[in-house]
C-alpha positions in Angstrom: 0.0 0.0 0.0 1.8 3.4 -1.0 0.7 6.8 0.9 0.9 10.0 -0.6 2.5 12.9 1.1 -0.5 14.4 1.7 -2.1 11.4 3.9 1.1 10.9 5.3 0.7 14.6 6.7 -2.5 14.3 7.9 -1.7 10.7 9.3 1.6 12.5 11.5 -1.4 15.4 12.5 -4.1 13.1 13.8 -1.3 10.9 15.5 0.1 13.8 17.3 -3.4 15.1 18.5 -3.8 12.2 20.1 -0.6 12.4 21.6 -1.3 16.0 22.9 -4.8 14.9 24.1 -3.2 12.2 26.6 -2.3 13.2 30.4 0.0 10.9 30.4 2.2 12.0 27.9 4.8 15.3 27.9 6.4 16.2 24.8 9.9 17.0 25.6 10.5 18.6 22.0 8.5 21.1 19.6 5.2 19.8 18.6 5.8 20.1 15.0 9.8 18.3 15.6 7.3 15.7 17.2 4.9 15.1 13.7 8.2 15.5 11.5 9.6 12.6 13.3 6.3 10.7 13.4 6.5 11.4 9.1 9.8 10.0 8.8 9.0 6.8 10.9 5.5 6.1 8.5 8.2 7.0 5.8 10.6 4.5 6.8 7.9 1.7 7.6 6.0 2.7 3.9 9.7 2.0 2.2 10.3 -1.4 4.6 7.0 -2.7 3.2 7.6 -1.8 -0.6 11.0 -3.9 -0.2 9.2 -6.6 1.5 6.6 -6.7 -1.3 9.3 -6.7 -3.7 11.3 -9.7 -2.3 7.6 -11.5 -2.1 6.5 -11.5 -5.9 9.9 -12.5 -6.6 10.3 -15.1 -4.7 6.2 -16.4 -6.4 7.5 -15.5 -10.0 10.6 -17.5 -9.4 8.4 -20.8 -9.1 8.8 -23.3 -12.0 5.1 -23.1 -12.9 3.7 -19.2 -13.7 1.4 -18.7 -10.8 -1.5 -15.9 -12.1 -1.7 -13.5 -10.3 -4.6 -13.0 -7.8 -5.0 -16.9 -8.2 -5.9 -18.6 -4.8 -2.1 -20.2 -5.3 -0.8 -17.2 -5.8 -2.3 -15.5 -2.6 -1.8 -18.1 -0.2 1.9 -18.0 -1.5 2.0 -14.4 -0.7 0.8 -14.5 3.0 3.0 -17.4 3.5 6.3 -15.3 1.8 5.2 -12.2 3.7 4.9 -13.7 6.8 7.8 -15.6 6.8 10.3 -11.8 5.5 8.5 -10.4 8.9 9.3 -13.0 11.0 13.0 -12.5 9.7 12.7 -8.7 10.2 11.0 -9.3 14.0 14.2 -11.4 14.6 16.5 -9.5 13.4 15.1 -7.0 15.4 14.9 -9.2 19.0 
């Protein structure tokens, strides 16, 4: 899924209202530093999935037999792929 920069924008605004709005929380930096941040992690997280998609179809169009897609084959290939780069990516990150 790809965001534009203008839904990633208002995505970092409603986040940071919300973190405004709880007691619990004290922003030790500028409010806007605060969203900028918040933009660059969606950013980063937008660009992690794009690579993870990539690595996915090739991994399905490197099967011996073409696999249409949006066949059944081909999606349960792709949640089994996905799942399996995240898991890498979770312990990689443990």
């Amino acid at each position: 899924m790809r965001l534009s920069r203008e839904k990633i924008v208002y995505l970092s605004h409603v986040i940071i209202n919300a973190i405004k709005d709880m007691d619990s929380v004290d922003l030790k930096k500028d409010t806007n530093a605060v969203r900028l941040e918040i933009m660059n992690v969606i950013k980063k997280e937008m660009k992690r999935e794009e690579e993870i998609e990539q690595v996915v179809r090739r991994k399905i169009e490197s099967q011996k037999k073409g696999i249409p897609e949006g066949s059944r084959e081909w999606e349960i290939l792709y949640k089994q792929y996905y799942d399996e780069e995240i898991a890498k990516i979770r312990k990689i990150r443990e």
